[in-house]
C-alpha positions as a Python dict, from the first residue, in 0.01 Angstrom:
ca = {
    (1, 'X'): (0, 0, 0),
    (2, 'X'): (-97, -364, 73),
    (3, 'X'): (51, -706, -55),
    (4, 'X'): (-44, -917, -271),
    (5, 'X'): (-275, -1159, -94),
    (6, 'X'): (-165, -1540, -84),
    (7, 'X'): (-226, -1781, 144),
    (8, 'X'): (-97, -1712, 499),
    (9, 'X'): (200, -1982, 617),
    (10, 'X'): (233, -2052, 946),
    (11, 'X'): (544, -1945, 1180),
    (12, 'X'): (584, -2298, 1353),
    (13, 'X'): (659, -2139, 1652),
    (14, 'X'): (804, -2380, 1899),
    (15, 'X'): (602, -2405, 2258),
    (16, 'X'): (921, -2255, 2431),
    (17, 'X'): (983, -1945, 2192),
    (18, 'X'): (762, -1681, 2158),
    (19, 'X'): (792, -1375, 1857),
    (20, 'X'): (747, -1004, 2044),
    (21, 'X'): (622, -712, 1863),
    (22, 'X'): (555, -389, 1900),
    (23, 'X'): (214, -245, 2026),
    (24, 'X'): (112, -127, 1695),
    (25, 'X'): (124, -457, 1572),
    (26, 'X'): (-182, -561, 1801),
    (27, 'X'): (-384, -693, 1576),
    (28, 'X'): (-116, -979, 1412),
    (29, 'X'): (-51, -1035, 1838),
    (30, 'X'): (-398, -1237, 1822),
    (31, 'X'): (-195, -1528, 1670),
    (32, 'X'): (-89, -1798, 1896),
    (33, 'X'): (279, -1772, 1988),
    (34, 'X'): (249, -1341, 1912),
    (35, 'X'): (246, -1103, 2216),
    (36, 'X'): (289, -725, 2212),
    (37, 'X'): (532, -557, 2462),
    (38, 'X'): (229, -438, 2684),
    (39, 'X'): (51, -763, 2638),
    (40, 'X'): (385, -939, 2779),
    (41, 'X'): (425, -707, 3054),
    (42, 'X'): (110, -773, 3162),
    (43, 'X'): (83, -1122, 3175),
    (44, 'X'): (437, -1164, 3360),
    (45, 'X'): (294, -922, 3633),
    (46, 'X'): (-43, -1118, 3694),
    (47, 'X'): (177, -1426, 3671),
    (48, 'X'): (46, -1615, 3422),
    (49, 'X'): (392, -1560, 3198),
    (50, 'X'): (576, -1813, 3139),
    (51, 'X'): (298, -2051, 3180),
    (52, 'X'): (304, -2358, 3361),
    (53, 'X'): (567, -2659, 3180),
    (54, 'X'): (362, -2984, 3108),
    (55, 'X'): (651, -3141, 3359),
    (56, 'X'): (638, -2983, 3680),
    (57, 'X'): (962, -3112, 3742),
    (58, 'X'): (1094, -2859, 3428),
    (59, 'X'): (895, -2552, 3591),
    (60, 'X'): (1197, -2346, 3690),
    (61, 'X'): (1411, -2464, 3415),
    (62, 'X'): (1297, -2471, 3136),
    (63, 'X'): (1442, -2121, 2897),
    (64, 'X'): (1223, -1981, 2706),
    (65, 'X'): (1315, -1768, 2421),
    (66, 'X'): (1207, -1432, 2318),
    (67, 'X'): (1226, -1356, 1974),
    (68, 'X'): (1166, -1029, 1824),
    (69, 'X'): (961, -911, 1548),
    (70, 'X'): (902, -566, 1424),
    (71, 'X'): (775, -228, 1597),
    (72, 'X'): (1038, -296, 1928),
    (73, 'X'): (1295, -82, 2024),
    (74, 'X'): (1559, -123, 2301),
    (75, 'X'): (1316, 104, 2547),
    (76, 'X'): (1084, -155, 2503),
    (77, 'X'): (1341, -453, 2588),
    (78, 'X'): (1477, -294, 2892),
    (79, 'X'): (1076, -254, 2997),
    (80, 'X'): (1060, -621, 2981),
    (81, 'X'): (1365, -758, 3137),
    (82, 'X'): (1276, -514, 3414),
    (83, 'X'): (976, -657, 3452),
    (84, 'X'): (1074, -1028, 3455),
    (85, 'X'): (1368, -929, 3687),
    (86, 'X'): (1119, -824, 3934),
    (87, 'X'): (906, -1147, 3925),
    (88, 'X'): (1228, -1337, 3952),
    (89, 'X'): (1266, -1430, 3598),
    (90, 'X'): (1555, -1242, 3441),
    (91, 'X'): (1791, -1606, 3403),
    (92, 'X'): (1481, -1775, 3252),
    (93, 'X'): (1401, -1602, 2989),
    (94, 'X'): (1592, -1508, 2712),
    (95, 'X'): (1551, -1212, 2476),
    (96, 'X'): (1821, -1180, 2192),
    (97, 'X'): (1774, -790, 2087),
    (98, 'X'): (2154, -820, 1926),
    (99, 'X'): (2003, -661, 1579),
    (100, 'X'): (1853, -365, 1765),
    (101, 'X'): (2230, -243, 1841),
    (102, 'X'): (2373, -306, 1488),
    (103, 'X'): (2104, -38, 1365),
    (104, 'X'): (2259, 123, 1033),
    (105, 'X'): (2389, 474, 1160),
    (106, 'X'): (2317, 809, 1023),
    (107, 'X'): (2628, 838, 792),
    (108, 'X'): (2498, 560, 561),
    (109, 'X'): (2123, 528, 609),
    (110, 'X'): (2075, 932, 546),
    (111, 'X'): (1836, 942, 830),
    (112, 'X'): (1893, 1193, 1079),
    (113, 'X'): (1650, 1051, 1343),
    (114, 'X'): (1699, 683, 1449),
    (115, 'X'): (1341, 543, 1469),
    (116, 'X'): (1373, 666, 1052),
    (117, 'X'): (1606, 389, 990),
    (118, 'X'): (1501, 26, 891),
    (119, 'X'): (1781, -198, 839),
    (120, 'X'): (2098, -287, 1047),
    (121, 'X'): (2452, -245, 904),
    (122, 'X'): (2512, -437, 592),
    (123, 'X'): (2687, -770, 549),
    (124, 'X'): (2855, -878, 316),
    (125, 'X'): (2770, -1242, 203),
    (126, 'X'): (2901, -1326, -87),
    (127, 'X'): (3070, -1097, -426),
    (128, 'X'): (2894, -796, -455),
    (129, 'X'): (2619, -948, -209),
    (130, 'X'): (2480, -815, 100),
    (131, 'X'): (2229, -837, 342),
    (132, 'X'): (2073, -633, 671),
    (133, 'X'): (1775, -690, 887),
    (134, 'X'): (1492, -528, 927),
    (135, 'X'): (1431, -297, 1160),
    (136, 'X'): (1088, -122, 1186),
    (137, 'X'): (1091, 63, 1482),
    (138, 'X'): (698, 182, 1638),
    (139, 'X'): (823, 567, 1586),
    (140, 'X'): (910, 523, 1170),
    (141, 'X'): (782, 806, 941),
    (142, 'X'): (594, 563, 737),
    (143, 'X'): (408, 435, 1005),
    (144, 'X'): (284, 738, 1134),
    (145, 'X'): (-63, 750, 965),
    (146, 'X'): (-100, 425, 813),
    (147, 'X'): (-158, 64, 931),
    (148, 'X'): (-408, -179, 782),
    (149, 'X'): (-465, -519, 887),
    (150, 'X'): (-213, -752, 993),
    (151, 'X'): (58, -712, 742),
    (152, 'X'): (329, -423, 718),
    (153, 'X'): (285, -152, 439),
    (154, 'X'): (467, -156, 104),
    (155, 'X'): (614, 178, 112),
    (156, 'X'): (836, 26, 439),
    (157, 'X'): (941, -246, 198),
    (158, 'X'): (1015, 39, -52),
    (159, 'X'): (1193, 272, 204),
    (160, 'X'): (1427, -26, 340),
    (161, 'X'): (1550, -99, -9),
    (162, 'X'): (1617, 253, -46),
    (163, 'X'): (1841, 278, 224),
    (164, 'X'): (2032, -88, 153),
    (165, 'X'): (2182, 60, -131),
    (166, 'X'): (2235, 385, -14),
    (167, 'X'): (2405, 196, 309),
    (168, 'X'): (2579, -61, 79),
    (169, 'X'): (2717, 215, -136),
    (170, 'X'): (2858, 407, 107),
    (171, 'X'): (2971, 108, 327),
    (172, 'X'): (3127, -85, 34),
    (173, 'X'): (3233, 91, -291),
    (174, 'X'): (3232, 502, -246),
    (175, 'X'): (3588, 616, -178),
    (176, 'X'): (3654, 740, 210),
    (177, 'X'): (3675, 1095, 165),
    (178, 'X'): (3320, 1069, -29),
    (179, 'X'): (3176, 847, 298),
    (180, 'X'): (2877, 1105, 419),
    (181, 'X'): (2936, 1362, 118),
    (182, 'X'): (2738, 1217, -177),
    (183, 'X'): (2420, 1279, -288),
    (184, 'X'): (2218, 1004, -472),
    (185, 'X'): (1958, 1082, -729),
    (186, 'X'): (1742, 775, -832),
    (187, 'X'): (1737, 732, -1231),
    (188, 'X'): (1502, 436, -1209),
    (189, 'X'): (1324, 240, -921),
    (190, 'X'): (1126, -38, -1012),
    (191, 'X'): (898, -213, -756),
    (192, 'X'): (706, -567, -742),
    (193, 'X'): (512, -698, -457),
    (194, 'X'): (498, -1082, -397),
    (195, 'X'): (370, -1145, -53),
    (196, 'X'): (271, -985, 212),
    (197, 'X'): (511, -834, 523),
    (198, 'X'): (431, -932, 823),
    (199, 'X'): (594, -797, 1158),
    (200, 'X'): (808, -1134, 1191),
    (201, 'X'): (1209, -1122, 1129),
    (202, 'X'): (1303, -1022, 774),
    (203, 'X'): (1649, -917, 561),
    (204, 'X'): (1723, -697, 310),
    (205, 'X'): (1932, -830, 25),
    (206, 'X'): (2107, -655, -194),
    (207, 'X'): (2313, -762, -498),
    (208, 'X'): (2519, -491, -726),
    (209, 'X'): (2506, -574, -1085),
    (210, 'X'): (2757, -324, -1181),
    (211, 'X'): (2892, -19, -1064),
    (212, 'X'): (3152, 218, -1250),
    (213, 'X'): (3300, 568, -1211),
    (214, 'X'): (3313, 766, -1549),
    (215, 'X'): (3429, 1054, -1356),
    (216, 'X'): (3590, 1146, -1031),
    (217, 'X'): (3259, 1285, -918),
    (218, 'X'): (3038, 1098, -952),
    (219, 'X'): (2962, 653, -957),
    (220, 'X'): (2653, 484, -1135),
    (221, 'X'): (2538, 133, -959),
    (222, 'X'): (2268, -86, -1101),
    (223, 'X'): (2127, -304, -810),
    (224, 'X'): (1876, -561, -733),
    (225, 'X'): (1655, -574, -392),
    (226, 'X'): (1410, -813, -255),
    (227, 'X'): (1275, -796, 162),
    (228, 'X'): (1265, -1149, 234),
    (229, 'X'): (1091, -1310, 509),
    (230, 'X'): (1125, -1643, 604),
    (231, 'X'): (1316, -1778, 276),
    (232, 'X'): (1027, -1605, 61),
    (233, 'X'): (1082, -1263, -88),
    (234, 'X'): (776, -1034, -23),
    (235, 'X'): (958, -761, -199),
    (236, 'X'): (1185, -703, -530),
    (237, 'X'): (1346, -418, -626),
    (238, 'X'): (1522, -292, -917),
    (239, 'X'): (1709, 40, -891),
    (240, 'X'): (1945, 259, -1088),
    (241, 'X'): (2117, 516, -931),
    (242, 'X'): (2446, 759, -911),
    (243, 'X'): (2633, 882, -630),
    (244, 'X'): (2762, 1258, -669),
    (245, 'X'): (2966, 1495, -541),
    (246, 'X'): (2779, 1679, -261),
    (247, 'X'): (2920, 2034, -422),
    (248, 'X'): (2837, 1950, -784),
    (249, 'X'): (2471, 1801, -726),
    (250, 'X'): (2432, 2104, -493),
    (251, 'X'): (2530, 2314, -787),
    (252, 'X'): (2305, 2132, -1016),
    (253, 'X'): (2015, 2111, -817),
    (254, 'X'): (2039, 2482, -745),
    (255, 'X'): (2021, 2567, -1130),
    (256, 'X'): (1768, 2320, -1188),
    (257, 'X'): (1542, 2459, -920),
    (258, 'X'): (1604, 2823, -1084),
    (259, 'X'): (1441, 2667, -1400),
    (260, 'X'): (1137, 2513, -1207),
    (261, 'X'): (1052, 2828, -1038),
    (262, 'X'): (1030, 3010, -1385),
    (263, 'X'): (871, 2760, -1547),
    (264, 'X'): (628, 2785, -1230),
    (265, 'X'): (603, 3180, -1299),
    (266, 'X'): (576, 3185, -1625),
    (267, 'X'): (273, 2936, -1561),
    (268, 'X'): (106, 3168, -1336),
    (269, 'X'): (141, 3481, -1534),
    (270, 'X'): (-14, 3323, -1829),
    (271, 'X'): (-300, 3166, -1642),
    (272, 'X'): (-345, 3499, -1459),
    (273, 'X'): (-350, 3695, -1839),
    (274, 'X'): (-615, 3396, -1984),
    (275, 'X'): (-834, 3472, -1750),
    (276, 'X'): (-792, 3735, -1454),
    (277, 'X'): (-1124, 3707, -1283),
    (278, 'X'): (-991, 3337, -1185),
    (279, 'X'): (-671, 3436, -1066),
    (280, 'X'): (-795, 3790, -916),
    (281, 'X'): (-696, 3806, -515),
    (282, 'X'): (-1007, 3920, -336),
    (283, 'X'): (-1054, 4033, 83),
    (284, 'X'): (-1346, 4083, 249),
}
């Protein structure tokens, strides 16, 4: 699902910092100040990473600064500062991977594999105001069979929304002994695209309009979204949504599922009686 196009801004990267991605981002890596993880490691084993200072006097002082962008995991860190260690360049360059550790966990993202989960642990920054990173590691579901271009897909915008207010929820306003045993069911999701996501730093932000708790079972929370990326949303979400008791939305789904599958047989009897030849089961 692509962005909206509008005209591309620039990064400003510095000369001394440079914005990492992951491999699958290869083709926004052909933008000056970009390099992939391989592309990196390759250049700091031929030698021509970092490249020469315009003083000589600077050449083994000067820090350089890794920042990263989307599609690296801490594998892929540890594969770099390996690699600089062993050319002698571990104290001169600088990678801050902080956000990789603060990944939201399982409990509150409702991911069961890691590389599933997009955002870090919420924030809060302000009254009933909160925001995560980004974190879209290579592995994610949604990138498994889709990439086009430079930019990032929409569903990923989509999915990390999903999970800040799942996360926020849980994190912020469920009571402690429903932590990890509610189940959400979306009443209303509403999605506009504004820009286009690019594999740079982003946050998720996520403000809750109201919440309330007409029974012990169950909460309702009215939220707004937007995936931001430097100061500019790309993405903005509205969502409605309830938090229930694991046993009664087990109960309900069950019943509700019952229904579907008659419904579904019903169906098939009647097409089968309309017109048999159709729905006739033939073998060779």
């Amino acid at each position: 699902m692509p962005m909206p196009l509008e005209t591309s801004k620039g990064t400003d990267a510095k000369p001394d910092t440079l914005f990492l991605v992951g491999d699958v981002f290869a083709e926004f890596a052909h933008h000056e100040g970009v390099l992939t993880v391989s592309r990196l490691a390759r250049r700091i084993r031929n030698g021509t990473f970092p490249e020469a200072p315009e003083a000589p006097e600077n050449a083994d002082t000067d820090e350089i600064r890794v920042t990263l962008g989307q599609g690296v995991s801490p594998f892929d860190v540890q594969f770099v500062r390996d690699t600089l260690a062993r050319r002698g360049l571990a104290d001169r360059v600088v990678i801050d991977d902080r956000t990789l550790h603060e990944r939201a966990g399982r409990e509150i993202a409702h991911k069961h594999r890691q590389e599933n989960v997009l955002i870090s642990r919420p924030r809060t920054v302000g009254a009933d105001r909160f925001e995560a990173d980004l974190l879209v590691d290579a592995g994610n579901e949604v990138m498994s069979d889709h990439l086009t271009g430079e930019h990032m897909q929409g569903m990923l915008a989509m999915e990390a929304g999903r999970q800040m207010f799942i996360a926020v929820a849980e994190q912020f306003y469920l009571p402690p002994e429903a932590v990890g045993n509610s189940y959400f069911v979306i009443d209303s999701f509403a999605t506009r695209y504004r820009n286009f996501l690019f594999p740079l730093p982003a946050v998720v932000r996520c403000d809750v309009l109201s919440h309330r708790s007409p029974h012990r079972t169950r909460t309702t929370f009215h939220c707004e979204i937007a995936v931001s990326q430097s100061g500019s949303d790309t993405a903005a979400m509205e969502v409605r949504f309830t938090a229930f008791d694991n046993h009664l939305s087990h109960a309900k789904e069950t019943r509700a599922a019952a229904h579907a599958l008659e419904a579904a047989t019903a169906l098939a009897a009647a097409t089968a009686a309309a017109d048999p030849a159709k729905t006739a089961v033939r073998t060779s």
